[in-house]
C-alpha positions in Angstrom: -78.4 -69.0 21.5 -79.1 -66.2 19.3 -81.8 -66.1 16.4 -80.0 -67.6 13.3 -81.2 -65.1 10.4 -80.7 -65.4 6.7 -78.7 -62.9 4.8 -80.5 -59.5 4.4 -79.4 -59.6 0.8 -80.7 -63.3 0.4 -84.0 -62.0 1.9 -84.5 -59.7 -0.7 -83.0 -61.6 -3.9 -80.6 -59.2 -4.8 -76.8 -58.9 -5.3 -74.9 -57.1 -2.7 -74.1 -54.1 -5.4 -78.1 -53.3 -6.1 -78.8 -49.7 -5.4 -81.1 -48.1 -3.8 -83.8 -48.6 -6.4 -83.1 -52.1 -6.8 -83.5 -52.9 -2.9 -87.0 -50.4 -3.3 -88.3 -52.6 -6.2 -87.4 -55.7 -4.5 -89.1 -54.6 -0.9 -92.6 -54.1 -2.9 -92.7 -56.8 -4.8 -92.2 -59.0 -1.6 -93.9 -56.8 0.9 -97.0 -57.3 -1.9 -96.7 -61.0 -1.9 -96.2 -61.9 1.9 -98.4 -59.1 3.5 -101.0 -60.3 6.1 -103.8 -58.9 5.1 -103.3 -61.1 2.0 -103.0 -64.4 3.9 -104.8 -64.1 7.0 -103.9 -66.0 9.6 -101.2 -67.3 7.7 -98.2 -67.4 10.4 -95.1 -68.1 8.3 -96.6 -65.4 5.4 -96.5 -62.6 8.5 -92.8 -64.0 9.5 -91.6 -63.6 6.1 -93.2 -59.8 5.7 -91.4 -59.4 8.9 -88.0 -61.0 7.7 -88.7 -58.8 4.5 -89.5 -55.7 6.5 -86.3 -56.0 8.3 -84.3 -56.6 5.7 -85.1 -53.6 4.0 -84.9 -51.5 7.2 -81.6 -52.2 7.7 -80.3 -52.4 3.4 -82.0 -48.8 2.9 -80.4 -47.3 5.3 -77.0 -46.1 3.9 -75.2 -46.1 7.6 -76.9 -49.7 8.4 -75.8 -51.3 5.1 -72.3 -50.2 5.2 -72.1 -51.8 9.3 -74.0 -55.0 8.0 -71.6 -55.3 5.2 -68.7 -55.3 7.3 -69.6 -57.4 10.3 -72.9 -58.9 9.3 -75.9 -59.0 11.8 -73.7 -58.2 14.3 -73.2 -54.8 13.2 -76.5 -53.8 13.7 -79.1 -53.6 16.3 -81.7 -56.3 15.2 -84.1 -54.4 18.0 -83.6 -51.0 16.1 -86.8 -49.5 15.8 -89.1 -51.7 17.6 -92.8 -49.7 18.8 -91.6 -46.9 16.4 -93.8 -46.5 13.5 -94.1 -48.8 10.7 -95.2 -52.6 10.0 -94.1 -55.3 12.9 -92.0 -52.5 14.6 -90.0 -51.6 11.1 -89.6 -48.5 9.9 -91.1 -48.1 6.3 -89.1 -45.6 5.1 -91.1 -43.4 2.2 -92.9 -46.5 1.6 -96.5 -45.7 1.4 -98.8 -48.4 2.1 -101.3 -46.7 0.5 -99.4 -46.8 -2.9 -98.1 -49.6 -2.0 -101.4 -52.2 -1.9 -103.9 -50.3 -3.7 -103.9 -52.6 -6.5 -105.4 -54.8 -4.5 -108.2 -52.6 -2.7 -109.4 -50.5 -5.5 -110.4 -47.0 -4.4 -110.0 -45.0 -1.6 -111.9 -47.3 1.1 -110.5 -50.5 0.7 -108.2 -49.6 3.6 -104.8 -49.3 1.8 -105.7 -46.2 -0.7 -106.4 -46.1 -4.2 -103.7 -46.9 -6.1 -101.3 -44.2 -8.1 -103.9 -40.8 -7.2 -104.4 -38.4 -10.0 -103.6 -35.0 -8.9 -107.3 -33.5 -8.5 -106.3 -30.1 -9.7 -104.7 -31.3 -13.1 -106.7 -30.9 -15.9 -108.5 -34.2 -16.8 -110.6 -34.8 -20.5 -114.3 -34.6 -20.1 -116.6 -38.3 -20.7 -117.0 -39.5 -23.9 -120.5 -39.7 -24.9 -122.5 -42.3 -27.0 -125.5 -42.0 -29.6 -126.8 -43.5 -32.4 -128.0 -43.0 -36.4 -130.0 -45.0 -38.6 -129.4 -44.4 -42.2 -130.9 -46.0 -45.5 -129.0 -48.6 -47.6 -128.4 -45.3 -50.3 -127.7 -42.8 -47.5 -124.8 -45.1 -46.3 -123.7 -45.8 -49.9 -123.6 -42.0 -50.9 -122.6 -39.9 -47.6 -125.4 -37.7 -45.8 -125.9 -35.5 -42.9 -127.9 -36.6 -40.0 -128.5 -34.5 -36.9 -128.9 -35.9 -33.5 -130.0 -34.6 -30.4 -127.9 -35.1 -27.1 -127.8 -33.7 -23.3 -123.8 -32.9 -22.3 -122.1 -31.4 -19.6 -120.6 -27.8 -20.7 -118.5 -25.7 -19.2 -120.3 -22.9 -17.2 -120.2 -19.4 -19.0 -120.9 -17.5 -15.9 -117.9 -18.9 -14.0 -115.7 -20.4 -16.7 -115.7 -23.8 -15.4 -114.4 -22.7 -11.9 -117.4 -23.2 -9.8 -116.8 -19.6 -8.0 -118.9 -16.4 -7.9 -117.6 -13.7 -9.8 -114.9 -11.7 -8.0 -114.7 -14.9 -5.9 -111.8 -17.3 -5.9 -111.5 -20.9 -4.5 -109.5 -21.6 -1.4 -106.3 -24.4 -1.6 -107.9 -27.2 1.3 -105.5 -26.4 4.5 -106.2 -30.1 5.3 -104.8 -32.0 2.6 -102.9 -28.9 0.9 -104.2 -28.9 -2.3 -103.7 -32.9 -2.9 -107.1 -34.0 -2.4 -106.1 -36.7 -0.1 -105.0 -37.2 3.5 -102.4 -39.5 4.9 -103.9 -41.5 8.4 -102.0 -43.5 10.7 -103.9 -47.2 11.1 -103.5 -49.9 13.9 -101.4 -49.8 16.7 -98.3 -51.1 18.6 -96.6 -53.2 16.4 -98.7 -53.2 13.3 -99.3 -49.3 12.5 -98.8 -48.6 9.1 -100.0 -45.1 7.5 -102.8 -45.6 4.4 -104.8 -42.2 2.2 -107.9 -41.6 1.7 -110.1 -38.6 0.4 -109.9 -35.2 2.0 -113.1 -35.2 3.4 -112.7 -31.3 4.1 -112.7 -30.4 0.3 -114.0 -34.0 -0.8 -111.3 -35.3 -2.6 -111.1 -31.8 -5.2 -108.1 -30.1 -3.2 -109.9 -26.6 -2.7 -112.9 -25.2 -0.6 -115.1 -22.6 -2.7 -116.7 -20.6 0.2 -119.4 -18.4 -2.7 -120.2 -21.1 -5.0 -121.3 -19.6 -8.7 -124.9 -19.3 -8.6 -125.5 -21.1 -12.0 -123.3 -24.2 -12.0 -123.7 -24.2 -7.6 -120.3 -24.6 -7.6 -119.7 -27.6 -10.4 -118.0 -25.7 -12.9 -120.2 -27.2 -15.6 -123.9 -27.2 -16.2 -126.3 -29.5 -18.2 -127.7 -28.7 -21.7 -129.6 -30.0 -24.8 -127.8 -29.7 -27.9 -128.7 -31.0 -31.9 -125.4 -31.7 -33.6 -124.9 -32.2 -37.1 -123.3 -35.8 -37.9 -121.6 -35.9 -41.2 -122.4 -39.5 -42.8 -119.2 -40.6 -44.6 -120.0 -42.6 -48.1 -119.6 -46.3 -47.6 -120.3 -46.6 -43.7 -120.9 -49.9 -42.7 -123.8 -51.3 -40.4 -122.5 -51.0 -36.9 -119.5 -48.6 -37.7 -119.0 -45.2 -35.6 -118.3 -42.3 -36.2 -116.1 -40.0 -33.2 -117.0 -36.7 -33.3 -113.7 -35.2 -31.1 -114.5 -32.4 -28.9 -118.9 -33.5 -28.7 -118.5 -34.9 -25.6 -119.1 -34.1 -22.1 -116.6 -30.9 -20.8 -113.5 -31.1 -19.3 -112.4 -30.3 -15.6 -110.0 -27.9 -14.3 -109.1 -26.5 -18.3 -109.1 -29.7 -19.7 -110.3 -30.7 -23.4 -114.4 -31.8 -23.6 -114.4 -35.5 -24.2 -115.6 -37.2 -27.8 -118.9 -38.1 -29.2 -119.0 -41.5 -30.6 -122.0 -42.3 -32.9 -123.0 -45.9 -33.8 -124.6 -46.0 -36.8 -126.9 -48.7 -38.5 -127.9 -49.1 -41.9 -131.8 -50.1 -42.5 -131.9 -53.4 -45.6 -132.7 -52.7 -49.1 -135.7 -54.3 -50.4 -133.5 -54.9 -53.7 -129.8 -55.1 -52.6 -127.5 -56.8 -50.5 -124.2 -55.9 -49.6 -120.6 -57.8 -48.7 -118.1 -54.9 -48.0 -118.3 -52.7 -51.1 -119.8 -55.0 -53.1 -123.3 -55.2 -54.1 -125.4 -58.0 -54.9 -128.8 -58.0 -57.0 -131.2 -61.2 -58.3 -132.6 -60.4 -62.1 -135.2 -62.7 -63.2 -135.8 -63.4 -67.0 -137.5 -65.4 -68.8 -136.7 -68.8 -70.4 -137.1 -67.3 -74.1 -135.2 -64.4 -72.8 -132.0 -66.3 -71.5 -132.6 -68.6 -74.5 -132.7 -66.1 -77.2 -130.5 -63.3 -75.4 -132.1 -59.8 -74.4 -131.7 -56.2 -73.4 -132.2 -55.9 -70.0 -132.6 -52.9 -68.0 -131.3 -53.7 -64.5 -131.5 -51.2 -61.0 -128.1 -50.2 -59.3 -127.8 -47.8 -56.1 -127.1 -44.8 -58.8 -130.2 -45.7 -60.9 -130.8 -48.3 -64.0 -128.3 -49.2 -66.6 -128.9 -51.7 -69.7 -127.1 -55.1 -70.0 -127.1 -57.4 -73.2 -127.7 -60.4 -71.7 -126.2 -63.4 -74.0 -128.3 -66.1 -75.3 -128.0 -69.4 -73.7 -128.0 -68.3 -70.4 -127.8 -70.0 -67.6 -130.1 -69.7 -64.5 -127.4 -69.3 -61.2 -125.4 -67.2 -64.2 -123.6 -63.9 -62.3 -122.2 -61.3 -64.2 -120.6 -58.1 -62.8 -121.5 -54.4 -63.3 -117.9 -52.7 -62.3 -117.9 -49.7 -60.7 -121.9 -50.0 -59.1 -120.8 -50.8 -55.8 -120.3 -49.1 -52.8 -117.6 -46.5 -52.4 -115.1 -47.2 -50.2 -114.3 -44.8 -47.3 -112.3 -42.0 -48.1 -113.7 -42.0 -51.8 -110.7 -43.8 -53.0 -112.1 -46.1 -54.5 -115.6 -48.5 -55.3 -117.1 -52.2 -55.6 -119.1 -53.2 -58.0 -122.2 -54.8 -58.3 -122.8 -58.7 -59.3 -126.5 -59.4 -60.9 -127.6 -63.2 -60.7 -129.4 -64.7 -63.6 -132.7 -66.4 -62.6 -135.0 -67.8 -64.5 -139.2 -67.8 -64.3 -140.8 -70.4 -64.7 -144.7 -70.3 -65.8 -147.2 -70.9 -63.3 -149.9 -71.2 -65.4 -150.2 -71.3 -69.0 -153.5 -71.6 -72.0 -153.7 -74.6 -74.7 -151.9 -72.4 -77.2 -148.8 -71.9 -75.0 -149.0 -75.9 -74.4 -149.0 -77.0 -77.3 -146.1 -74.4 -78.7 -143.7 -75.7 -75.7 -144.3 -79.4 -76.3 -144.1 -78.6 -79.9 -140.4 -77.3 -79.1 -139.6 -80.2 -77.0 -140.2 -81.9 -79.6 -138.2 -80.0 -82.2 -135.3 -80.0 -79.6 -135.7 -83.5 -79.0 -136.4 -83.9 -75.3 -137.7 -87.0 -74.5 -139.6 -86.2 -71.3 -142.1 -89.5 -70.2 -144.6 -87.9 -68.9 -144.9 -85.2 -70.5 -147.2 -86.2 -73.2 -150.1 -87.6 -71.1 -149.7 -84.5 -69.1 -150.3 -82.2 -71.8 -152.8 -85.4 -73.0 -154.7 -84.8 -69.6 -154.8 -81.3 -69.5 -156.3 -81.4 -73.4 -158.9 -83.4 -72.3 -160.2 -81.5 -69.2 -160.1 -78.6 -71.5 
């Protein structure tokens, strides 16, 4: 009794009007899903790859389908191909293997290829580079220059980046034509299927370079010390960067250097803090000065500035200085600064200062306890 098989289409998941596409889509997201190098040893994941394999054989094939449309499996040879090449005796088609898996074995050598290749000839952006700044609270607040000093790939100047002597050109690989990889035939019998890998005649670049440049050996790009200038922007933050486009390491085959991005921190201030572009600043006083009201001269990042304080302040009291703060970025715009009010207290004080507080806790009525044997107590040991 013959095999009893399940509809090609069925197989697949797709209507009997898909095109071409359709049917390609629908072969690599199965093919991805039952191959058996994904379940090893997994006996009905290799017959479905199989039942997969064969059902695209037979659908992408513009003379197949239009038999198996009309008559079904009958219509077509279901040994058609067998110990040709391809997976389980099926013909692959312009399926490559390679392509197909490489999201699962990353690279070259994970034995399916590397994913979607990058033409090694096209022109490809050089690294992007990392460094560093430390600035002062003011610097940061104000805008400065800084100038750093950094080793980066650069294009060679006796070759122009393309690794040949002069009068000299670079040969296109015969192997892999230019590509920079090579197609190879793995397994056998039944279960040969075609993978890529590096050229391993022009390592992967596409082209042999027979008189390599004597300064760059053939690289294209050599290694040098450079200082550049970093322009500060007013109101950087602690741990912001700056990208410097066009710093970084050089490009390959024509294409644009890479970007230099510089990290930059901001060292405390012994008298400020900071929230955004918004400063913060303590102001001590003392008690007849928050009593009775004062001039005070208080600091701000662009220098001092008087403030009337009121009288009856408060200690905890925070009043604003508008426009002290830190500038925004871009210079449209700037926070201000908020001073908080406390008060000092005396540490120590003579009999004459005594006896003038407790006479104006007295005036203002304060009934403090204690307070009169202390003072009593300290009289007496005086």
């Amino acid at each position: 009794m013959p095999e009893q098989k399940r509809d090609y289409y069925e197989v697949l998941g797709v209507a009997k009007t898909a095109t071409d596409d359709e049917l390609k889509k629908a072969y690599r997201r199965l093919a991805k899903e039952y191959h058996p190098d994904l379940h090893p040893g997994d006996k009905a994941a290799e017959a479905k790859f199989k039942e997969v394999n064969e059902a695209y054989e037979v659908l992408s094939d513009e003379q197949k389908r239009r038999r198996y449309d009309q008559f079904g499996h009958a219509g077509v040879d279901p040994n058609f191909g067998a110990g040709a090449g391809g997976y389980g005796g099926y013909n692959m088609g312009d399926i490559d293997l390679g392509d197909l898996f490489g999201s699962f074995f990353g690279g070259f050598g994970g034995g399916f290829g590397g994913g979607q290749r990058q033409n090694p000839t096209a022109p490809r952006k050089g690294d992007t580079l990392r460094a560093a700044v430390s600035v002062s609270f003011e610097e940061a607040a104000f805008g400065c220059e800084k100038e750093i000093s950094l080793s980066r790939s650069e294009t060679c100047d006796a070759c122009k980046g393309t690794g040949c002597a002069s009068g000299t050109t670079a040969e296109t690989c015969p192997d892999c034509r230019g590509t920079g990889v090579i197609r190879i035939q793995r397994g056998g019998g039944a279960f040969t299927f075609a993978t890529s890998a590096p050229c391993t005649r022009c390592q992967g670049t596409g082209k042999i370079i027979h008189t390599p440049c004597s300064t760059c050996h053939g690289s294209g790009t050599v290694r040098k010390q450079r200082k550049i200038t970093v322009k500060i922007p007013a109101g950087i933050d602690n741990g912001q960067a700056i990208s410097l486009r066009g710093q970084g390491g050089a490009g390959a085959n024509g294409g644009p250097a890479g970007d230099l991005l510089v990290s930059v921190t901001v060292r405390p201030s012994d008298k400020f803090r900071r929230d955004g572009t918004a400063v913060y600043y303590d102001q001590t006083v003392t008690f007849a000065q928050a009593a009775l009201g004062a001039t005070l001269t208080i600091p701000t990042i662009d220098g001092t500035v008087e403030y009337d304080l009121p009288e009856g302040t408060q200690p905890g009291t925070v009043f604003r200085l508008r426009g002290k703060g830190i500038p925004s970025v871009g210079g449209r715009s700037r926070g201000d600064q908020f001073v908080t009010v406390n008060i000092r207290v005396p540490t120590s004080m003579s009999l004459t200062q005594r006896d003038a507080l407790r006479a104006y806790a007295e005036a203002m009525d304060e009934d403090a306890p204690d307070s009169k044997g202390f003072f009593d107590k300290r009289r007496k040991k005086k």
